[in-house]
C-alpha positions as CSV (number, residue, x, y, z in Angstrom):
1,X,135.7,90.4,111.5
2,X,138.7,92.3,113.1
3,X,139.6,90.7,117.0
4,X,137.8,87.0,116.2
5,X,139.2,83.7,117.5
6,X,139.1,80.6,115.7
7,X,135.9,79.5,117.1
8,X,134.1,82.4,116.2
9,X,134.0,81.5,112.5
10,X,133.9,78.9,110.2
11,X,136.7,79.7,107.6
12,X,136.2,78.5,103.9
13,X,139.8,78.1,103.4
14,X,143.0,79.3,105.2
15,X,146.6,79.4,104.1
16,X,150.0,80.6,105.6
17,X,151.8,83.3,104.0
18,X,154.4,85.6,104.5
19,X,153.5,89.3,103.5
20,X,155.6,91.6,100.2
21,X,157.3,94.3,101.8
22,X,154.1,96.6,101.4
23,X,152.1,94.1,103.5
24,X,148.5,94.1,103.4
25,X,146.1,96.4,104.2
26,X,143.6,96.1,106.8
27,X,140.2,97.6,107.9
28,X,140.8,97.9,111.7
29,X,144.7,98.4,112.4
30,X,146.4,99.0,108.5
31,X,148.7,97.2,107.1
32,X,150.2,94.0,108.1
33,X,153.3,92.7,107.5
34,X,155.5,89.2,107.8
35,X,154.0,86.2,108.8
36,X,150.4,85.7,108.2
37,X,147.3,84.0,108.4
38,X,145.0,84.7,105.5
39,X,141.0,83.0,105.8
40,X,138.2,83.3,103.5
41,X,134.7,83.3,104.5
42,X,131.9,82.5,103.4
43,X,129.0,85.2,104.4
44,X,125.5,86.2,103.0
45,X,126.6,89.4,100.7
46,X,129.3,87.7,99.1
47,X,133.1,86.3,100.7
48,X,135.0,87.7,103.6
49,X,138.8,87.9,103.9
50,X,140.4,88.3,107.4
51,X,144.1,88.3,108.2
52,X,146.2,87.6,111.2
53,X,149.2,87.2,112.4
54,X,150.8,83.7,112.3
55,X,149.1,81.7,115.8
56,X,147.6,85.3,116.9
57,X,144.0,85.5,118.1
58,X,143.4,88.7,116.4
59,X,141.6,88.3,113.0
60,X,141.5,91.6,111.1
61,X,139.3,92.5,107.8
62,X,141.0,92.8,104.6
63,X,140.4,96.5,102.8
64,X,137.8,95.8,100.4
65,X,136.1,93.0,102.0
66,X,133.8,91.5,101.7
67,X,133.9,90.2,98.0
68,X,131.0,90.5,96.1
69,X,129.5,87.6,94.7
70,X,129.9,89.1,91.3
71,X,133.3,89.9,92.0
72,X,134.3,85.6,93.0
73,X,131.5,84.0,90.4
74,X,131.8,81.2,88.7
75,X,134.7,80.0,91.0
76,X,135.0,76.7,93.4
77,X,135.6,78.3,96.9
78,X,138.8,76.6,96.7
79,X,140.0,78.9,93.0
80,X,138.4,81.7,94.7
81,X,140.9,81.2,97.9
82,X,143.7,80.9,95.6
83,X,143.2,83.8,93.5
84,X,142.6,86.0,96.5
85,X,146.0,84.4,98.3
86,X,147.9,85.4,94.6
87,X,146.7,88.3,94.9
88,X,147.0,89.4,97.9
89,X,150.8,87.9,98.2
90,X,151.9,90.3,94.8
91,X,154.0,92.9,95.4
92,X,151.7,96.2,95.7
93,X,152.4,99.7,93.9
94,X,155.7,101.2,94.2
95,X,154.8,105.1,94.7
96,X,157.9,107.1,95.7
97,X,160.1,104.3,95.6
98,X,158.1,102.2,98.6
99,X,156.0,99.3,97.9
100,X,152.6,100.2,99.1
101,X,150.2,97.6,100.7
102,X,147.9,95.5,99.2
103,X,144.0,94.8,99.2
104,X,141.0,93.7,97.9
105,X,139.9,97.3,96.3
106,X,140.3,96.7,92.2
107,X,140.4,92.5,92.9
108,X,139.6,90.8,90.0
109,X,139.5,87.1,89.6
């Protein structure tokens, strides 16, 4: 996913949203923080995330992605966005007094 442009994929959903402190953590370049672009996508082993910054071309994979379909079932693809985006926007783990990033590993709808 990481380095795609808009054409490149058809997103199931995308939201604007401004990072915690921890930001979240990618796949290709770790975590990111501030403004963001966050897309899910629908693919054949389950649902992709990607993030970006705001208007950037860069798309990058979200740790723990893709989504399993057993890990998003039972939800519209518009709940499943929405859970991911809560998620995702929650303030991570505090581990020596820093909020750590966020991801997908331990997501649970």
């Amino acid at each position: 996913m990481g380095q795609r442009g808009d054409g490149e994929h058809q997103n199931e959903a995308c939201s604007a949203i401004a990072s915690t402190v921890g930001g979240i953590m990618t796949q290709e370049v770790g975590a990111v923080t501030g403004d963001l672009e966050l897309a899910t996508l629908p693919q054949s082993d389950g649902v992709g995330v990607a993030v970006r910054y705001a208007e950037a071309d860069e798309w990058y994979t979200v740790e723990g992605s893709p989504l399993e379909r057993s890990e998003t079932g039972g939800l519209s693809p518009t709940e499943r966005h929405e859970r991911i985006v809560e998620h995702l926007t929650s303030s991570g783990p505090i581990v020596e007094e820093n909020e750590q990033p966020t991801s997908l590993l331990g997501f649970s709808r």
